[in-house]
DOZAKE-785944 format. One line per field, with one value per atom (N, C-alpha, C): residue number from 1; x, y, z; residue in one letter. Coordinates in steps of 0.1 Angstrom, whole numbers, plus 5000, padded with zeros to 4 digits. Layout:
BEGIN
num = (NUM ...)
x = (X ...)
y = (Y ...)
z = (Z ...)
residu = (a ...)
//
This chain:
BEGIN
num = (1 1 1 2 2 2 3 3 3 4 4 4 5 5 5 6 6 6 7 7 7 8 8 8 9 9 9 10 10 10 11 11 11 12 12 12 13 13 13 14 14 14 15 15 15 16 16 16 17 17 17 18 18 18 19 19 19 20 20 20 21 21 21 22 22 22 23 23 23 24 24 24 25 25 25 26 26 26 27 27 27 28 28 28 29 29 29 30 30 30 31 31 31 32 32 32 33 33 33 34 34 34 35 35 35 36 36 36 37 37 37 38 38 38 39 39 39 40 40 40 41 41 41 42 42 42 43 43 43 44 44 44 45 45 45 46 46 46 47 47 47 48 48 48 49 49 49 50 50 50 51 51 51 52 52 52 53 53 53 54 54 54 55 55 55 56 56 56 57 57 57 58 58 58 59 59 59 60 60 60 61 61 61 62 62 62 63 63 63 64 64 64 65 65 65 66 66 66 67 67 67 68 68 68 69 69 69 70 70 70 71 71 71 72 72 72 73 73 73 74 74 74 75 75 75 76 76 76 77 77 77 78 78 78 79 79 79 80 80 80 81 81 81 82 82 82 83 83 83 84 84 84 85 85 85 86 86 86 87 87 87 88 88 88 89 89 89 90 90 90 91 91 91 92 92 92 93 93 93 94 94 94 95 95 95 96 96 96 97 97 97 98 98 98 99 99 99 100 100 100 101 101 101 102 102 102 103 103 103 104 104 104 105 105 105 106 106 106 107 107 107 108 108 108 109 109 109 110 110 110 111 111 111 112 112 112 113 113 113 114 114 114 115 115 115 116 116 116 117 117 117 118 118 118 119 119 119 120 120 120 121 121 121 122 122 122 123 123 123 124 124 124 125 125 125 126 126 126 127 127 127 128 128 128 129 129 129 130 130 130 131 131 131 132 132 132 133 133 133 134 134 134 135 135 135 136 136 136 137 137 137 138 138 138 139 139 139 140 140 140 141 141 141 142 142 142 143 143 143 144 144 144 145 145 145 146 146 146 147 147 147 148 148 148 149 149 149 150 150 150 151 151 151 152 152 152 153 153 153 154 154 154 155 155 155 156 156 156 157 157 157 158 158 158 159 159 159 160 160 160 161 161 161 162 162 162 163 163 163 164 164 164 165 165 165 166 166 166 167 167 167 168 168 168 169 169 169 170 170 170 171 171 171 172 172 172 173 173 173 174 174 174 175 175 175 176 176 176 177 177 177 178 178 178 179 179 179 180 180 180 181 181 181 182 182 182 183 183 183 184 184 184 185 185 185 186 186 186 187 187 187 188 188 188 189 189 189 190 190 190 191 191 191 192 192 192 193 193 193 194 194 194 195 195 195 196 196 196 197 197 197 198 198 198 199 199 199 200 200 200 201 201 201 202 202 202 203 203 203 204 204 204 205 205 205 206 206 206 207 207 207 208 208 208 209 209 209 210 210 210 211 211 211 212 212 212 213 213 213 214 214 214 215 215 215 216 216 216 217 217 217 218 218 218 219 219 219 220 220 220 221 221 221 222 222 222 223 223 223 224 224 224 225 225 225 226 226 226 227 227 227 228 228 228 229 229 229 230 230 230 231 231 231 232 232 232 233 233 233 234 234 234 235 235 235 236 236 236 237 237 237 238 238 238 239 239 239 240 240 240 241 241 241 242 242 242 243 243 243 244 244 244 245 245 245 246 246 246 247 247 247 248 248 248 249 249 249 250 250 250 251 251 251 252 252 252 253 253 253 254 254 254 255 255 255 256 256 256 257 257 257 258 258 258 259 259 259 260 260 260 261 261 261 262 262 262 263 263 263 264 264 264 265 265 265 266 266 266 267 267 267 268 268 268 269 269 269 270 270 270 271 271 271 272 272 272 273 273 273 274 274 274 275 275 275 276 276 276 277 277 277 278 278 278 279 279 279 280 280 280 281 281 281 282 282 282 283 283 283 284 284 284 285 285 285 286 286 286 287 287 287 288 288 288 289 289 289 290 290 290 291 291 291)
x = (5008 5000 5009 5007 5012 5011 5017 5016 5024 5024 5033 5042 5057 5066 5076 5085 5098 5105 5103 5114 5112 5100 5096 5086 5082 5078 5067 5056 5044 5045 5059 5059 5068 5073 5076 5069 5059 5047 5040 5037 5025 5029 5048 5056 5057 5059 5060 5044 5036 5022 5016 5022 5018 5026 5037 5049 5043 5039 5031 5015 5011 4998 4999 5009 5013 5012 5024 5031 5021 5007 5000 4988 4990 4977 4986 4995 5005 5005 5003 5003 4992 4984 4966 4961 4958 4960 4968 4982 4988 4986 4975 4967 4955 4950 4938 4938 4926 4928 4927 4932 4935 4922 4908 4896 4897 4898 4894 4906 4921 4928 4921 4921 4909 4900 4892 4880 4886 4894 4902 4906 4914 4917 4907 4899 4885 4879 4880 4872 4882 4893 4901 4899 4901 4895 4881 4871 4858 4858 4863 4863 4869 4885 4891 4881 4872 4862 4855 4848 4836 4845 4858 4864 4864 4869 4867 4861 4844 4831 4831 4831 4825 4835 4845 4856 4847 4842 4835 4826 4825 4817 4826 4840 4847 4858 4858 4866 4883 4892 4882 4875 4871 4864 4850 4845 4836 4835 4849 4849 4846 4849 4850 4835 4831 4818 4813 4822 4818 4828 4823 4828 4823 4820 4820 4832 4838 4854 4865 4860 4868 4865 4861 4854 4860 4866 4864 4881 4882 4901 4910 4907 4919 4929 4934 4951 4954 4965 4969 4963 4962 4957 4944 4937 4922 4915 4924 4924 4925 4934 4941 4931 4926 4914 4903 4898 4886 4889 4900 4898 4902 4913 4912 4904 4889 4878 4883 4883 4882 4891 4907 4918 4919 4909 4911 4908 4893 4888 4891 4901 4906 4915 4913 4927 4934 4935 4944 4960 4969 4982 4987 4987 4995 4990 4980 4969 4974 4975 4975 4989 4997 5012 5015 5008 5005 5000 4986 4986 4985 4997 5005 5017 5022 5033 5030 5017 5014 5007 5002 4998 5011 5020 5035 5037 5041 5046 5033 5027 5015 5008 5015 5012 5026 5038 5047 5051 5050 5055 5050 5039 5028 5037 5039 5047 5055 5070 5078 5079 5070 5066 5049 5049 5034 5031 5031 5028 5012 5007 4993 4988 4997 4998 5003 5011 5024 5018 5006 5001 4989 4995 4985 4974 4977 4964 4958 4946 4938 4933 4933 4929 4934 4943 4951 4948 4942 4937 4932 4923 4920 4935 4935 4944 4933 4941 4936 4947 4958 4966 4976 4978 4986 4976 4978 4966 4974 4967 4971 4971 4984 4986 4978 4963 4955 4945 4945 4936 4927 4911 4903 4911 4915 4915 4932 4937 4952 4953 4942 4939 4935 4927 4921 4930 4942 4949 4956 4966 4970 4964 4953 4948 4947 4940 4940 4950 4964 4972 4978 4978 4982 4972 4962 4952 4958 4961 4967 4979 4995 4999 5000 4991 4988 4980 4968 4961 4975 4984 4997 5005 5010 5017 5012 4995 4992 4993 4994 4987 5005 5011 5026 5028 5025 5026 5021 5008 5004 5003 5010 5011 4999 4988 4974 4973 4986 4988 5005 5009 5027 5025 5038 5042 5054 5055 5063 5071 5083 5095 5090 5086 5086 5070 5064 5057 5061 5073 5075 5075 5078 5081 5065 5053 5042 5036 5041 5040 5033 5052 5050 5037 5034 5026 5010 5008 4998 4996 5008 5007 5006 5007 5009 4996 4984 4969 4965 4968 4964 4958 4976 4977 4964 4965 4956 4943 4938 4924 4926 4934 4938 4935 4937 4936 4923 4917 4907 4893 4895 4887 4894 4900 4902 4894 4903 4891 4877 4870 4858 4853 4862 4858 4855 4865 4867 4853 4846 4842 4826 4826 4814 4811 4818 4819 4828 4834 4835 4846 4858 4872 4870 4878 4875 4886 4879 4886 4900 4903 4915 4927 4917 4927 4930 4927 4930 4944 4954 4966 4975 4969 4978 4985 4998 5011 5003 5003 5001 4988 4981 4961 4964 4953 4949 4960 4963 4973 4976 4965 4967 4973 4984 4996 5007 5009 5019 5011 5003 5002 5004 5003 5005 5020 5026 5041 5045 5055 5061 5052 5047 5040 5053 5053 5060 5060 5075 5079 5086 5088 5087 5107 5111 5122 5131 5134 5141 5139 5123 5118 5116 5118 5117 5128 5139 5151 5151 5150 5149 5139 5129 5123 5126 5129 5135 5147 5155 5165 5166 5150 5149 5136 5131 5119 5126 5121 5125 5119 5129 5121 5110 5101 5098 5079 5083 5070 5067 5074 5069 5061 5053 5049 5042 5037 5027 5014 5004 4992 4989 4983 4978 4971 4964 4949 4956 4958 4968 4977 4988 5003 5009 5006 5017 5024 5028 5041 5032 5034 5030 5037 5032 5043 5028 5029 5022 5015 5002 4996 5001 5004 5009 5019 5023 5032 5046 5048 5061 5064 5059 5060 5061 5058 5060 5077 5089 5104 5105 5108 5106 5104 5084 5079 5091 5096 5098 5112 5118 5132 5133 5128 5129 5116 5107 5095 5098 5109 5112 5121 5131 5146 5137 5125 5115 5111 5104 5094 5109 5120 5127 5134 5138 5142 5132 5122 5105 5106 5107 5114 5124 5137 5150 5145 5136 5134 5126 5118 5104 5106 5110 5114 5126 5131 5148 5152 5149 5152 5144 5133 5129 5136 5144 5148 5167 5173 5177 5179 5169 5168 5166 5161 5159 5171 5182 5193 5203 5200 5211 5208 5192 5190 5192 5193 5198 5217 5219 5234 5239 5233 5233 5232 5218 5216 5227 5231 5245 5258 5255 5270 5264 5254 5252 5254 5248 5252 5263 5271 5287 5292 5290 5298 5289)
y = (4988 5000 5013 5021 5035 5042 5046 5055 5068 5079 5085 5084 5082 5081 5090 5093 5102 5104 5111 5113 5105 5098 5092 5096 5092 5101 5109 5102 5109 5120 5121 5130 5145 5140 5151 5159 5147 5153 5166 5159 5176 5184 5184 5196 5206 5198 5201 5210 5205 5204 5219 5216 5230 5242 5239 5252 5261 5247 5249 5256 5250 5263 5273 5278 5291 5299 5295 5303 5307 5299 5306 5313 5311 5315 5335 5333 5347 5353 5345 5349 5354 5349 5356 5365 5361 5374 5387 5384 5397 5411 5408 5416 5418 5417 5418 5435 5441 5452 5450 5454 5449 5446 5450 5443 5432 5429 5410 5405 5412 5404 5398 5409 5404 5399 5397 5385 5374 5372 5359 5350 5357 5356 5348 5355 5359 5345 5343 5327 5312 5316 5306 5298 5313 5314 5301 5310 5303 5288 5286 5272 5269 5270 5259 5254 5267 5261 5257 5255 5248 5233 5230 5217 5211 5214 5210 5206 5211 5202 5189 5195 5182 5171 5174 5161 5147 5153 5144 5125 5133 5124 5115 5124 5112 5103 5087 5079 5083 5081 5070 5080 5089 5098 5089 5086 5076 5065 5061 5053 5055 5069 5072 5073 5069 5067 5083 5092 5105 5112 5111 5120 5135 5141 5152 5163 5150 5157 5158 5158 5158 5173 5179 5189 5201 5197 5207 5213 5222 5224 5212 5203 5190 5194 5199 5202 5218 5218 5234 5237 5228 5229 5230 5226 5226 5240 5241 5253 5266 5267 5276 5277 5266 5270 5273 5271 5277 5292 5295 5312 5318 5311 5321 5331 5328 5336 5353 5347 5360 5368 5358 5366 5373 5370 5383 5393 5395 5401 5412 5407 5416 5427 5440 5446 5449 5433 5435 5430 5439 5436 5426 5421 5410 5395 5398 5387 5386 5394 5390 5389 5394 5391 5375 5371 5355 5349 5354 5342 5340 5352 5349 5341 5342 5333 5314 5318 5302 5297 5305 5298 5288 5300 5296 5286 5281 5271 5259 5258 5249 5242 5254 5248 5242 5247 5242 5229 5231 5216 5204 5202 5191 5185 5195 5191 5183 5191 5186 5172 5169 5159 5156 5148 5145 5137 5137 5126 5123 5124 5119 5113 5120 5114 5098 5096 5086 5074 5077 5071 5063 5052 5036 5034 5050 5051 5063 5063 5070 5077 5090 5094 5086 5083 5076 5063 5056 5040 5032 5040 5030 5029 5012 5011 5009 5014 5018 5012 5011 5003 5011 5008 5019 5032 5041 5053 5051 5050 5052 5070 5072 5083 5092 5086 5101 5094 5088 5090 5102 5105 5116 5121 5118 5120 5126 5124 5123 5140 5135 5146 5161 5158 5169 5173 5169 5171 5178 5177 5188 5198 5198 5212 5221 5213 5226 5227 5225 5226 5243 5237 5245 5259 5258 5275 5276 5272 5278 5288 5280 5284 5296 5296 5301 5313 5314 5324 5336 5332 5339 5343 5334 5339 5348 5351 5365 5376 5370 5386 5390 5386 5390 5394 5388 5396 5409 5406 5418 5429 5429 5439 5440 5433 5432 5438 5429 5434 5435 5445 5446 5442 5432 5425 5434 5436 5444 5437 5434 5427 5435 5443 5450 5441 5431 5423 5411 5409 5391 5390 5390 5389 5387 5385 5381 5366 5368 5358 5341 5341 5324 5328 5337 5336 5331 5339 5334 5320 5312 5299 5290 5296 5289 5287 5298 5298 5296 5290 5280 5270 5261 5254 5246 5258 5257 5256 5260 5260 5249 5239 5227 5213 5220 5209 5211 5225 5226 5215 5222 5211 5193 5191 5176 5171 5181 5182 5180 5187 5188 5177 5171 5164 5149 5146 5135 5130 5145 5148 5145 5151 5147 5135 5123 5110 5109 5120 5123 5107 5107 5101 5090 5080 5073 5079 5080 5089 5083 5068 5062 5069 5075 5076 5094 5099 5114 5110 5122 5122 5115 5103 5093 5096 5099 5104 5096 5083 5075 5067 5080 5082 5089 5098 5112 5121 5124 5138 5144 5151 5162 5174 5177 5187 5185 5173 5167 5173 5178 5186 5170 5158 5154 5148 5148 5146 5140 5137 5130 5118 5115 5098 5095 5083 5071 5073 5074 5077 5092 5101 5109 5112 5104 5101 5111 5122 5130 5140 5146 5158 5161 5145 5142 5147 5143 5143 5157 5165 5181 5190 5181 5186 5189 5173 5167 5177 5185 5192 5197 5205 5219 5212 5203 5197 5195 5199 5199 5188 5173 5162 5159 5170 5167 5171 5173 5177 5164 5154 5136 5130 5121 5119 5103 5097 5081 5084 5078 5080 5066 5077 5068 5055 5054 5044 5033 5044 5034 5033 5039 5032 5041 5044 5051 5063 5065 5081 5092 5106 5114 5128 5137 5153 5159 5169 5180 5185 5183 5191 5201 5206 5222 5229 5230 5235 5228 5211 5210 5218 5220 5223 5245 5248 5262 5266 5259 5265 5262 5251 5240 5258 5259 5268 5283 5289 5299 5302 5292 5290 5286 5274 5272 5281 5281 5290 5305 5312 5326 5324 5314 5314 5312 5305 5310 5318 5326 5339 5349 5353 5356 5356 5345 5347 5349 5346 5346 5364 5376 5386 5395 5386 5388 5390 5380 5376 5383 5387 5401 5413 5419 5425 5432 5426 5428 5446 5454 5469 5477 5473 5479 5474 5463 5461 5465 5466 5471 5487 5493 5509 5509 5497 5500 5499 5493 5488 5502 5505 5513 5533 5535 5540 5542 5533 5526 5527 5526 5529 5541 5551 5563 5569 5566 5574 5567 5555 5548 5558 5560 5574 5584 5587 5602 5601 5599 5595 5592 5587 5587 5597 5609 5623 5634)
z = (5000 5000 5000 4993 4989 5001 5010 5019 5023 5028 5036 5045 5040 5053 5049 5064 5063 5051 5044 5030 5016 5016 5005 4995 4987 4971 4979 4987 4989 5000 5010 5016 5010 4997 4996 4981 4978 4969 4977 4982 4994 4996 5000 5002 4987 4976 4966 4964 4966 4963 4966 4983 4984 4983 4979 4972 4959 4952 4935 4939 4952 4948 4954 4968 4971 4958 4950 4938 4930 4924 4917 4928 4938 4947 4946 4948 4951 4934 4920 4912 4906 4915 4912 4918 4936 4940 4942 4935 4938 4934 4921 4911 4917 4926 4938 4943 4948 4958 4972 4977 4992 4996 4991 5000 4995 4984 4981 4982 4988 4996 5011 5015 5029 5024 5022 5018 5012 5007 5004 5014 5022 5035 5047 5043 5057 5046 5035 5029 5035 5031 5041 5051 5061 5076 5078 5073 5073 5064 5054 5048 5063 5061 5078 5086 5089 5103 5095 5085 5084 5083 5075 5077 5087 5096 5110 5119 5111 5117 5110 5092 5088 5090 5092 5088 5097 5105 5115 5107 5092 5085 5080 5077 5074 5076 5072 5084 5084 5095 5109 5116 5118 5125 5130 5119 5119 5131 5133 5144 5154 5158 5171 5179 5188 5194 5201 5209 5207 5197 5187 5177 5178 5188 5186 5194 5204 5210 5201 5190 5178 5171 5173 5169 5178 5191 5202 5200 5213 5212 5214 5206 5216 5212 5203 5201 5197 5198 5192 5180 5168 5159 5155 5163 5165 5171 5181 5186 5180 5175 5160 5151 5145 5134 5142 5155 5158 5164 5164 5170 5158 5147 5139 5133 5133 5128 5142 5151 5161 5161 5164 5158 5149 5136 5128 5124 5135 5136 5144 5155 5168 5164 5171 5168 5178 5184 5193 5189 5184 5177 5183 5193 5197 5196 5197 5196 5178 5168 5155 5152 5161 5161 5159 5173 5176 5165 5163 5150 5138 5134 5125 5129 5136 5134 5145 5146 5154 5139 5133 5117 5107 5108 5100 5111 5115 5126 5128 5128 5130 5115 5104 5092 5086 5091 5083 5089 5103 5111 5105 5105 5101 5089 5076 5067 5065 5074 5079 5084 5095 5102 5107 5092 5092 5105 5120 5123 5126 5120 5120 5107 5097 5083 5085 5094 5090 5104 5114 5125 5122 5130 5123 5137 5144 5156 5153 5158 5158 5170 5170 5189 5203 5192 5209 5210 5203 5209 5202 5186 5175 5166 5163 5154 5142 5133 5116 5105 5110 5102 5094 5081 5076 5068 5066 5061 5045 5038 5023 5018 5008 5011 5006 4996 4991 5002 5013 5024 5028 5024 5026 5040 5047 5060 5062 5053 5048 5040 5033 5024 5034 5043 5048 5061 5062 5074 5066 5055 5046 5044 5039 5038 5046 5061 5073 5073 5078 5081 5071 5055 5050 5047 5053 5052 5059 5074 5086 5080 5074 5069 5060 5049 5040 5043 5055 5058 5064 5074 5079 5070 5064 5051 5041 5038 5032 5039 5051 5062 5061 5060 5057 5049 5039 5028 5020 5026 5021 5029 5042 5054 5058 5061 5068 5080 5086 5100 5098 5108 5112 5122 5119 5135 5139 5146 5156 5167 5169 5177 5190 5192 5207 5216 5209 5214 5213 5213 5215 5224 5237 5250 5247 5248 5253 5243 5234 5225 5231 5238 5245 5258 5263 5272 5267 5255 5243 5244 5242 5236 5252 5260 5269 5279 5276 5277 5265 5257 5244 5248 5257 5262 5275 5281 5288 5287 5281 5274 5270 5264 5256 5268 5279 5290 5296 5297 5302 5293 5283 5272 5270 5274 5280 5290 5306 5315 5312 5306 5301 5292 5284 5278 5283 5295 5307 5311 5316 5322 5328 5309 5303 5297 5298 5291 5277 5271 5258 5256 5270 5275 5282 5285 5296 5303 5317 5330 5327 5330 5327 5315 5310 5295 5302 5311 5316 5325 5316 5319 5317 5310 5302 5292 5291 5279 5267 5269 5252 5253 5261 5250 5245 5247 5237 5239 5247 5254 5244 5242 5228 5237 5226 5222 5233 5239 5245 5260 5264 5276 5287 5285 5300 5296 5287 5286 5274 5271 5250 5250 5239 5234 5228 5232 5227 5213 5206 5194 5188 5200 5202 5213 5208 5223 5216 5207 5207 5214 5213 5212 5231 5238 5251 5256 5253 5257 5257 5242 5240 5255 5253 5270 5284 5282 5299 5303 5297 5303 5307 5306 5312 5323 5323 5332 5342 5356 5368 5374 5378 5379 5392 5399 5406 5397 5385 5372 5369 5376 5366 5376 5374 5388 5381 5390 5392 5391 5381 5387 5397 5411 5423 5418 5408 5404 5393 5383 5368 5369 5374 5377 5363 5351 5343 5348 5338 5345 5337 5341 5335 5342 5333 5338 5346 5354 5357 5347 5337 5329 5328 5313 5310 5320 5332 5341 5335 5329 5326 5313 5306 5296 5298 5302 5307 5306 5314 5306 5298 5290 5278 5269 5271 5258 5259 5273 5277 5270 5271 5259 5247 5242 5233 5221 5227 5221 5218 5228 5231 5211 5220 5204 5193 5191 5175 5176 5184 5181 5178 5181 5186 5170 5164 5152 5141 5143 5135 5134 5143 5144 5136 5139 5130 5117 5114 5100 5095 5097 5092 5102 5110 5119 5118 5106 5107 5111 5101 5100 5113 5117 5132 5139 5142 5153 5147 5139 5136 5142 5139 5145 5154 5161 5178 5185 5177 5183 5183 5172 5166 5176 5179 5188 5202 5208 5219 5222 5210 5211 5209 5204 5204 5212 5221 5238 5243 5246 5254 5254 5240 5238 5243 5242 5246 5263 5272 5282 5286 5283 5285 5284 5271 5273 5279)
residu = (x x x x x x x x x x x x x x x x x x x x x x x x x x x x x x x x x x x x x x x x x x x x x x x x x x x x x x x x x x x x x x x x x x x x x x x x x x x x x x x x x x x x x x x x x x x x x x x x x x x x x x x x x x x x x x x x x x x x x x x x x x x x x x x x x x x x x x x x x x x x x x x x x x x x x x x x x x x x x x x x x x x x x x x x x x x x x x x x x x x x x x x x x x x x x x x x x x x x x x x x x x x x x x x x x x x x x x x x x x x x x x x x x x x x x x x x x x x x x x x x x x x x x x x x x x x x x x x x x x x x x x x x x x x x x x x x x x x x x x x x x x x x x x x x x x x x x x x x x x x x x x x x x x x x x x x x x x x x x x x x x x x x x x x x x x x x x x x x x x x x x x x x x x x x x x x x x x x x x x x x x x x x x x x x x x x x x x x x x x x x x x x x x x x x x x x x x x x x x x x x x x x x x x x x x x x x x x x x x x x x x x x x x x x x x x x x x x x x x x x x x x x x x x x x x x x x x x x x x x x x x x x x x x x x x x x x x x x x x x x x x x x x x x x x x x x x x x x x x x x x x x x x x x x x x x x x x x x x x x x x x x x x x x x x x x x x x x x x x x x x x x x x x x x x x x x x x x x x x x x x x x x x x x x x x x x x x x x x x x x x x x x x x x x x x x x x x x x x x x x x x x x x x x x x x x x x x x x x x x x x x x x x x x x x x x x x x x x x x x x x x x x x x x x x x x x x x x x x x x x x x x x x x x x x x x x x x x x x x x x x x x x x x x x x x x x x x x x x x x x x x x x x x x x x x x x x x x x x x x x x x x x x x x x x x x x x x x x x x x x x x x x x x x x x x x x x x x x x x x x x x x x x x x x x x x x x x x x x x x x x x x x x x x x x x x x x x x x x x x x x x x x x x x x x x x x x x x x x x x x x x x x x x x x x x x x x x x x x x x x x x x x x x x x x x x x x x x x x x x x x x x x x x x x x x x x x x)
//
């Protein structure tokens, strides 16, 4: 069976795939006036969320017995496509700071590292086997992914919003009540029967966006964690006996360093010449003060 894996024809079709429709999406609208740039935009947005309900119809979604915790914030990504409508409506600059660059990162990772593309489980617990690689479900994880992408990548380009370097410093705090809300709706979902209680806080159930610690298969990105995890964040569950981290609190230095050094160069990189002047300003009053 034809499938998606690390570095082979079908994983680097999609990369390819969606480079080729960037290029003419940027070759069509670049001749646009900035309102049906925004409405372009603002159709994205709204396709993503309407994806996100229906996917529900299709398998393995199907399998799932409450298939409607599928629908809710279970992961960053999920998350991401249901506020973007708000986000972009807000003009709160930091809030659009954020999701532009949680779009770029949320759409390009997936790419990188399909792992849901390349996972023979489903929500943590159904096995499905191997996914073939024009899998409807294969298919529709690419896509959200790359509106995410693609909706951030216009607003950059076409200067919708300026991001500004003098709001990074709040950025990871952003991502970090993402987070939160990401556990709360677990909580919730437990709660209400969505979960089996058993499967709450378990690293290798659901533990969407790593909040109760790394799944199994994952032993780099662990090790990348554990360094900065203070081991008193790991702990036993009293009832099921697995290991698990402190919900979202281990993950807090983890995002605070290594989150800061992306937003940080995410900056450099579109930011360059303001921060540039900010520097160059700064050094100026430094001399003046001295004489």
């Amino acid at each position: 069976m034809d499938s998606i894996q690390i570095f082979n024809f079908y994983y680097f079709f999609y990369i390819v795939l969606g480079i080729f429709i960037t290029w003419i999406i940027i070759k069509i609208v670049d001749q646009k006036s900035n309102e049906l740039k925004r409405k372009f935009i603002l159709s994205l947005i709204i396709i993503n969320f309407l994806i996100h309900f229906l996917k529900i119809f299709v398998y393995p979604y199907t399998l799932v017995e409450q298939v409607w915790t599928k629908v809710t914030f279970e992961n960053i990504s999920a998350s991401t496509i249901l506020l973007f409508p708000f986000f972009y409506i807000t003009n709160n600059k930091t809030i659009k700071d954020y999701m532009i660059i949680i779009g770029l990162f949320a759409g390009i990772i997936p790419f990188l590292y399909p792992a849901d593309a390349i996972s023979t489980v489903f929500n943590g617990t159904i096995n499905i086997g191997t996914r073939p690689a024009f899998m409807l479900e294969n298919i529709r994880f690419y896509v959200a992914h790359y509106f995410m992408f693609l909706v951030s990548f216009l607003l950059l380009r076409y200067r919708i919003h300026t991001v500004s370097f003098k709001r990074a410093h709040k950025i990871s705090l952003i991502f970090v009540c993402i987070l939160i809300l990401v556990f709360i709706n677990e909580l919730l979902v437990t709660l209400l029967g969505g979960s089996p209680v058993e499967h709450f806080l378990d690293p290798s159930k659901r533990n969407p966006s790593f909040i109760f610690g790394v799944k199994d298969g994952f032993d780099g990105l662990g090790k990348l964690f554990g360094i900065l995890v203070p081991k008193f964040m790991e702990t036993n569950h009293p009832l099921y006996g697995f290991t698990y981290f402190i919900p979202v609190l281990w993950l807090i230095i983890p995002i605070f360093v290594y989150g800061n050094l992306i937003v940080i160069l995410f900056y450099l990189i579109v930011d360059y010449k303001n921060i540039s002047d900010y520097l160059h300003q700064i050094k100026k009053q430094a001399n003046k003060t001295q004489t």
